[in-house]
N, C-alpha and C positions, 0 to 999 in steps of 0.2 A: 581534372578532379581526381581526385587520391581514395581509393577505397579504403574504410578501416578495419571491413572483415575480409580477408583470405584465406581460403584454403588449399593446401595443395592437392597435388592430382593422386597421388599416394591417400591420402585421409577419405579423395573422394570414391575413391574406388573401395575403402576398407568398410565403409558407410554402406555400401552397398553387396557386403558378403550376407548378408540374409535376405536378401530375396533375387539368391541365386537362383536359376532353374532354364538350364539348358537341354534340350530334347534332340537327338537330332544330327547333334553335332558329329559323333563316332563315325559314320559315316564316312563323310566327310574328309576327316583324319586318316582314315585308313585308306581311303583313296591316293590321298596327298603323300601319306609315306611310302604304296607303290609305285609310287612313279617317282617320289625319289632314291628309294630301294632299286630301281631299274638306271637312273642314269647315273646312282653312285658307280653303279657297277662298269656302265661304261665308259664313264670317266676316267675311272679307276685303270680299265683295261689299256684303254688311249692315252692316257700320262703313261703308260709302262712304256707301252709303244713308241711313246715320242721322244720318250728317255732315251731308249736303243736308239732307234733314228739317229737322233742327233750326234750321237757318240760317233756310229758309223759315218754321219756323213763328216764331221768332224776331224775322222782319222782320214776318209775317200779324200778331202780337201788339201789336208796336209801333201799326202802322198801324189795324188792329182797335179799338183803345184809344182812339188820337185822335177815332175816327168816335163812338166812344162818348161820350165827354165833352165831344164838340162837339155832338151832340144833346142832351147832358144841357144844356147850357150854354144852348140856343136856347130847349129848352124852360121852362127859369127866365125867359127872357127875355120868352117869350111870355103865361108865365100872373102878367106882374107882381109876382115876388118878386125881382129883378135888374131894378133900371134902368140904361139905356146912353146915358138922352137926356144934353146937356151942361146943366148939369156932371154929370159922374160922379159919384155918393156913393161916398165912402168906403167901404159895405159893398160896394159892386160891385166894386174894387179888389180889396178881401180877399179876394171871391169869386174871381177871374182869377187872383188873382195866387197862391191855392192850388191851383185847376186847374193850373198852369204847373210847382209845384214837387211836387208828385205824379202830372206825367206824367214818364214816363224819358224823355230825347234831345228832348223840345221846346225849340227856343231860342226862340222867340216864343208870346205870343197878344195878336194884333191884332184891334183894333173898327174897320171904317169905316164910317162912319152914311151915310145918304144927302145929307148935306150936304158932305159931303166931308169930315168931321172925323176925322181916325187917332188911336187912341189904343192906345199897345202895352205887354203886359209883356213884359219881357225877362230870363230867368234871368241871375243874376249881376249883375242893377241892381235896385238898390231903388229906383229912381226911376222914375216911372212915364215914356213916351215919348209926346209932345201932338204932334202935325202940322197943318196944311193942308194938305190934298190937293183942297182944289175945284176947283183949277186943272188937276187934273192926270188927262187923259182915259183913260190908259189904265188908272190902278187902277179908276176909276170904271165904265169899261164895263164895262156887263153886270151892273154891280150895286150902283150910286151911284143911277141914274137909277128912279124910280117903277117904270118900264115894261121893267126889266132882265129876261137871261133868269131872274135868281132859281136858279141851278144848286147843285147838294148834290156834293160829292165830291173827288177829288182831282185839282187841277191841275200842268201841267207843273213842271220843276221850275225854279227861282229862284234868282236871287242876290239875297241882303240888304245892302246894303253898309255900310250904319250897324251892324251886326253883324259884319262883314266873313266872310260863310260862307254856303255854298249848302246850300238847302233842298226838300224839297218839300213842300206846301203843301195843306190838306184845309180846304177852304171851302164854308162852311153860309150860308143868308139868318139873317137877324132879323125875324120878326113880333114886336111889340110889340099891346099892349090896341087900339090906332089902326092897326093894318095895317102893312105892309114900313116897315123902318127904317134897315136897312143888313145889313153881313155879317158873320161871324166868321171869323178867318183862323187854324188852327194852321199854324207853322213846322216841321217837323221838321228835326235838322241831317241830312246827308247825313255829314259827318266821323265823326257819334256811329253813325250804324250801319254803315261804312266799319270802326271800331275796334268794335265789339259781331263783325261775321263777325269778322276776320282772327284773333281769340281763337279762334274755334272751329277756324280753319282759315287757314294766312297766303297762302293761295293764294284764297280764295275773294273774289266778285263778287258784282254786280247788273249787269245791264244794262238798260239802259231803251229798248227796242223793242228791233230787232237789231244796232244802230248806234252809239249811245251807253252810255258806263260810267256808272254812277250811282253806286257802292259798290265799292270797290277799295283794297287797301291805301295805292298811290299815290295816292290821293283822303282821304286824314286831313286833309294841313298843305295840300292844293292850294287855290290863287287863281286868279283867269280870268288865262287868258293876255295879255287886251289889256284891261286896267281901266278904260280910256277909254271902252270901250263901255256902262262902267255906270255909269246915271245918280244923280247922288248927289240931286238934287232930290226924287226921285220914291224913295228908299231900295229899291227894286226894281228886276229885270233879268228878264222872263221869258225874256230869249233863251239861246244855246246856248251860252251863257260858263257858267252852272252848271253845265254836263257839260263831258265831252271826250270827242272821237270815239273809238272803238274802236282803230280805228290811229292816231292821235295819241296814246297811253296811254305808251307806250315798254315793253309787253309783249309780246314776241314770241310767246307761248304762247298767249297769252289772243287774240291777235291772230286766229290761226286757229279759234278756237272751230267757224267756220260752215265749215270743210277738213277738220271728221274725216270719218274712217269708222267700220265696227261696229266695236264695243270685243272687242279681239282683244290682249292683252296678258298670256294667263298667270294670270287668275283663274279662271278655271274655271268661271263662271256670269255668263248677262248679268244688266243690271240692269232686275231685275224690280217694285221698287216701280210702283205709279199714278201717273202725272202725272212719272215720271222721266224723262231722254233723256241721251244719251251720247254718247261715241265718241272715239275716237283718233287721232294724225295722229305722225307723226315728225317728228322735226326736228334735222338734221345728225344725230348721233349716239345723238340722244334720243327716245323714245320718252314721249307724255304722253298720259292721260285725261282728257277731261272727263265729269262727270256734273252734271247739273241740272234743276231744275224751273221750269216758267213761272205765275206767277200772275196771271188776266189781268183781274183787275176792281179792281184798286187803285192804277189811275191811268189818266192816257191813251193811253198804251200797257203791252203786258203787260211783266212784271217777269220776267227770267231770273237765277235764284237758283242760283250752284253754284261749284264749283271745280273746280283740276286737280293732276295730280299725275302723279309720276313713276313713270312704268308698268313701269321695270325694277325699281324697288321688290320687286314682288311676283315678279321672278323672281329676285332674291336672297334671298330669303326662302326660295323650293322647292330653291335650290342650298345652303342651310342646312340643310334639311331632308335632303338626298341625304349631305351631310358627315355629319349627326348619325344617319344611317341606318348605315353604317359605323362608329361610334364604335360606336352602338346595339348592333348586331351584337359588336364585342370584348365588351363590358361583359355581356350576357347570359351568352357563353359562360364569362367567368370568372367570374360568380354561381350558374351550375348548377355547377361542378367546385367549389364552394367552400360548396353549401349545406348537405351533411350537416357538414361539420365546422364548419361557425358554429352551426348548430342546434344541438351539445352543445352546443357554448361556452355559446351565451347563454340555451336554454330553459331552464335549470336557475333561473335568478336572477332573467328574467322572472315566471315561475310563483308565485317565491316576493313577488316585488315585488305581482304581481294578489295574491296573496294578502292581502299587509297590506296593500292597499289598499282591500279589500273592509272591513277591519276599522276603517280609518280613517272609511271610510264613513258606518258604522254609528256611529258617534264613541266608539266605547270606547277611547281613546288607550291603557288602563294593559293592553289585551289583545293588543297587537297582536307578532306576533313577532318572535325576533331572525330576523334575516333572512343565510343565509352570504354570504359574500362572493367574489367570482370572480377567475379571472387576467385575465377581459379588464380591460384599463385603467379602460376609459370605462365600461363595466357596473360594476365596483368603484366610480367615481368616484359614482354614480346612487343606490347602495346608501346610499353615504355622504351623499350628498343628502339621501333620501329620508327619511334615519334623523335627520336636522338638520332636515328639515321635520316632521317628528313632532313633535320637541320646540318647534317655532314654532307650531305648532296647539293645544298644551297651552296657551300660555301664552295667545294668541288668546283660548282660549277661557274666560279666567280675564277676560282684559279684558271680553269679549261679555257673561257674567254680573255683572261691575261695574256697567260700563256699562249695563244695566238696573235699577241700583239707585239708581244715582245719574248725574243730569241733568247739570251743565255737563261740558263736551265737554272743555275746556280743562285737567280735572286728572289725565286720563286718565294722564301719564308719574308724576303724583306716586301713582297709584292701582297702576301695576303695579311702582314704589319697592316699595310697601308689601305687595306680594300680596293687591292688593284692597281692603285695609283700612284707615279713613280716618277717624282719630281727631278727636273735637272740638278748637278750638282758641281761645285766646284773645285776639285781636291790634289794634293801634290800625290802623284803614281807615277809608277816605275810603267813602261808598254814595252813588248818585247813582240817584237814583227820578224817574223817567219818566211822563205820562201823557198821551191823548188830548186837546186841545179840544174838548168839544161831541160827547161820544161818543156816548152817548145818542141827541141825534139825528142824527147819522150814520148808527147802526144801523139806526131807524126810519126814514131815505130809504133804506137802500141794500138793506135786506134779510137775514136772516141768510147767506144763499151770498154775496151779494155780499161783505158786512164781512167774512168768515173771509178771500177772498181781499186783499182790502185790507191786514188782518191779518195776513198770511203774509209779504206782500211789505215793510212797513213795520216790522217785525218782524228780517224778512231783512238788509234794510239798516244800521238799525239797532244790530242785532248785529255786524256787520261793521264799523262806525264803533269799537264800544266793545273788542271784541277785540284790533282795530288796536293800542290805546296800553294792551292788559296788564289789559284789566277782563274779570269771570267776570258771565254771566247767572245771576244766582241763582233769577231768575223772571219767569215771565211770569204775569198775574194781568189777567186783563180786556185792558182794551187798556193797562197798565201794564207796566215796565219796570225791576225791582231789579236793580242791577248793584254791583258790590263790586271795590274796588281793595286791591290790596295783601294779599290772601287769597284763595287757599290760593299764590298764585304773589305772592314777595316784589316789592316795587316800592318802592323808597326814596322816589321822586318819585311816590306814588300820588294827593296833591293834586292836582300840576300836572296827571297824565291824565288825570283824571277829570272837570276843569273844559275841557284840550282836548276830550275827547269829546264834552260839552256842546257845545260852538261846532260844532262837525262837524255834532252833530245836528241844532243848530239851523240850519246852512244846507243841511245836506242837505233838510230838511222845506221851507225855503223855497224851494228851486229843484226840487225834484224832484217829480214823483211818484209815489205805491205804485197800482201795477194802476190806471194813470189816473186816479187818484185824491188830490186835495190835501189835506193833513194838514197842522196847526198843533199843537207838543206844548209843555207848559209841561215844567219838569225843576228840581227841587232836589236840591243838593250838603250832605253834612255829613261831617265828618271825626270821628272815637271810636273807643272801644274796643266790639267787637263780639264775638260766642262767633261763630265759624263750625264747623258739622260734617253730620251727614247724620241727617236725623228722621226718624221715621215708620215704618211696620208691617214688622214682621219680611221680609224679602225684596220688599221694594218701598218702598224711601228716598227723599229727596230731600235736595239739598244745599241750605243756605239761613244766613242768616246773621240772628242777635236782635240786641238791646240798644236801649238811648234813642238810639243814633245815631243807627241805623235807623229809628226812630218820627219824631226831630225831621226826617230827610231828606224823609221821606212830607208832614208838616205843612209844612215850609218851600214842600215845592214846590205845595203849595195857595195859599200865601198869594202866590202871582204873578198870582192873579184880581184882590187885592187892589192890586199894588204895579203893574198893567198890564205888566208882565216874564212876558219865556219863562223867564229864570234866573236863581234867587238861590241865590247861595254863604255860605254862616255865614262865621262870624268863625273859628271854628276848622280850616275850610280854605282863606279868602283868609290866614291869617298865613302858610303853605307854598307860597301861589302865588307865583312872581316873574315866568312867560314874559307873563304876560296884565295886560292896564290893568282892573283892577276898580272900579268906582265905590261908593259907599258908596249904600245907600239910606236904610239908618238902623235904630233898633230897631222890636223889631215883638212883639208878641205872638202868642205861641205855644201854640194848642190844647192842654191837657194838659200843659204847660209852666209852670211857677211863678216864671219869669225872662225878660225878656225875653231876644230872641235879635238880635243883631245879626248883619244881613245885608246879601248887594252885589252886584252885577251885575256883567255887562261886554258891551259893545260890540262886543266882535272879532268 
């Protein structure tokens, strides 16, 4: 039944501003705002927190990393699976040069032997970087010569200039089988963790003691100021061209870092993390925080990690709070004068909605009631919803029990056509059958858990290639693959996709592969008339498709063992192909076949 008077909930609320009258409530309110007045504030305080945090551990992870894989790298070096004498072999290359591209933010790893020979990979060059450096005393000291200190850690920080970008630098010895050999050098950029903070926070820093910036947003695109100073002979600069002073930065904010006081700003709690430190300074009209942490063993001086920010922030936020305190205040008092008469209104059609909801529950769709209908608008509107989704849940669940009778995914709209029901059919299809190379032993190296995931993911793919161009999985059989064009979804050009899909598959198998894992599949194509319908025991079918098409597609694609081919197409579906160049192979005889069958590849 259709109601002809509605009102909206807007109308019925405005019906009901004179005989406002709330007592009682301020209370209330004022309660409600200190205690949200107390956890903005420690909110507030704990996102600063977690802000720094993260920064640091961010920058601790990077550099953490590097020490790691610089030991790992020594230590290859040492127990003779990594040679570094000249010439370098080829595999010691492979090994460097994957170290380099599964660390984040390293732009270098350099070797310098104790004969003074440099040799570096550099992300973003495939070619490997060869030097003399025996001339040149200052790489060499301290770690070229026999009798060098041999030091482990992390050095000040540097400009590269044959990279054109400042770094800093975590250098290890080499023991070789025969005693010290030379050093390892990782790069880190200084740009790349400059752009990793300012993501987190665009105000945020490093500095490097209490003087120089190391990490600054103004430090991404920065060059030393006097480029003369750095030597290109020597591709290194330890001096104070890779940084810039604190007050040479052009941040007047940042500038004071070391002029705050206690942080007194309007949060309502100091900052209490470990290893945090803080404080505040004004400036002209501005009011700013800093908060930060110092990490002091990753390098040669400590590293202050943090940011700042504008500390009237948080007092427009509590003058927000004071605004929406006052709104707060109207809005309660017209929701107590206005709750007895929304309650008739709407408890009547709520109750009755819980009701058939409970029934929907239970899934008995043909029990659930009619349900009245109400003058509020939007409560009417709900009813009528609700009663439109009922009838979307019937039909749900007519799909739900198809779809458990029958397997390809793809004929689902022709299945709820028919209300479920999905008559045999008789039609001329192309079938393209798929199999494993060398399944067998695959299985037998990989294991039964291992091949099911191999299986799932090659499978996966797979499926997705033949979908694409309008084919149905009719099955999956071992590590086999029936797939059918042109049935039960019409497809005029069902040759042509089904020889594309072929090419797809065959390059996806050769460039790809399933759960790490390389796959080679062979694949035959035949075009005929086939029965397609749904077999099998009374409530539990499968859809599948007969006939000699399908037998000759199975045998053709055997005889690619034969013909050393991934894919041979019959004659009966290259006469339908035109997109693709197919080559003839020739006739061939065919298992179970009393004709020869002529067949043909292609290239693409």
């Amino acid at each position: 039944m259709t109601t002809r008077f509605r009102l909206s909930i807007q109308t019925i609320l405005l019906a009901g501003f004179c005989g406002l009258s709330a007592v009682g409530t301020g209370l209330a309110l004022v309660l409600g705002l200190s205690i949200a007045v107390k956890n903005t504030s420690e909110l507030w305080t704990e996102s600063i927190e977690a802000s720094v945090d993260q920064m640091a551990t961010e920058v601790e992870t990077r550099l953490r990393t590097i020490e790691q894989r610089a030991r790992y790298a020594a230590a290859r070096v040492q127990d003779g699976s990594v040679g570094v004498l000249q010439p370098v072999p080829e595999t010691t290359e492979l090994f460097f040069r994957t170290l380099l591209e599964t660390t984040p933010g390293v732009l270098e790893i350099a070797l310098i032997t104790t004969e003074g020979w440099y040799q570096g990979w550099t992300r973003g060059h495939a070619e490997t970087v060869r030097e003399d450096w025996s001339q040149n005393t200052e790489v060499l000291k301290g770690h070229g010569a026999p009798d060098g200190d041999r030091k482990t850690g992390w050095g000040p920080p540097l400009w590269i200039a044959h990279l054109d970008a400042a770094a800093i630098a975590y250098e290890t010895p080499l023991y070789g089988p025969q005693g010290y050999i030379g050093y390892l050098r990782y790069a880190l950029s200084l740009s790349d963790i400059s752009r990793s903070l300012t993501r987190i926070d665009e105000n945020a820093f490093i500095l490097f003691g209490r003087d120089e910036v190391l990490a600054h947003a103004m430090m991404i695109d920065r060059r030393p100021i006097d480029e003369a100073t750095v030597p290109s002979a020597v591709s290194i600069d330890r001096a104070r061209s890779a940084l810039i002073a604190l007050t040479e930065l052009g941040d007047p904010i940042l500038e004071q870092i070391w002029n705050t006081e206690d942080l007194d700003f309007g949060v309502g709690d100091e900052i209490k993390g470990e290893g945090f430190g803080g404080g505040s300074i004004s400036i002209g009209d501005g009011e700013f925080a800093f908060v930060h942490r110092t990490l002091d063993d990753l390098g040669t001086k400590p590293l202050t990690i943090g940011a700042y920010f504008d500390a009237q922030e948080a007092d427009t936020v509590f003058d927000r709070m004071g605004a929406a305190a006052v709104a707060g205040t109207v809005v309660i008092i017209v929701a107590v004068g206005l709750g007895l008469f929304v309650a008739r209104a709407i408890g009547r059609p709520i109750r009755a909605l819980a009701t058939a909801s409970s029934v929907v529950e239970a899934g008995t769709f043909d029990q659930v009631p009619q349900l009245p209908r109400s003058r509020v608008w939007e409560l009417d509107k709900a009813v009528s919803s609700f009663e439109d989704m009922v009838h979307g849940l019937e039909e749900r669940e007519i799909i739900r029990r198809t779809l458990g009778r029958y397997v390809p995914s793809s004929i689902a709209e022709q299945l709820i056509k028919d209300d479920g029901s999905l008559e045999a059919i008789e039609a001329n299809a192309t079938i393209l059958f798929s199999d494993i190379v060398g399944f067998t032993t695959l299985t037998e190296q990989l294991g039964a858990v291992r091949i099911v995931e191999v299986l799932n993911a090659y499978f996966s793919r797979m499926t997705q290639i033949i979908e694409a161009e309008g084919g149905v999985i009719a099955q999956f059989h071992g590590d086999a693959i029936l797939a059918i064009f042109n049935v039960p979804i019409e497809a005029p050009d069902h040759a042509e996709r089904a020889c594309r899909a072929a090419v797809k598959m065959r390059k996806s198998a050769l460039s790809e592969t399933f759960a790490d894992q390389p796959i080679s599949s062979r694949i035959g194509i035949n075009t005929g008339s086939v029965i397609a319908g749904a077999v099998g025991a009374e409530g539990r079918l499968s859809y599948t498709v007969y006939g000699d098409a399908v037998n000759r597609a199975a045998r053709v694609e055997v005889l690619n063992k034969d013909t050393k081919t991934t894919i041979l197409i019959t004659e009966a579906t290259a006469l339908n192909v035109r997109s693709l160049a197919l080559k003839l192979v020739g006739k061939l005889n065919v298992r179970g076949q009393s004709e020869p069958v002529t067949v043909y590849t292609t290239d693409d």
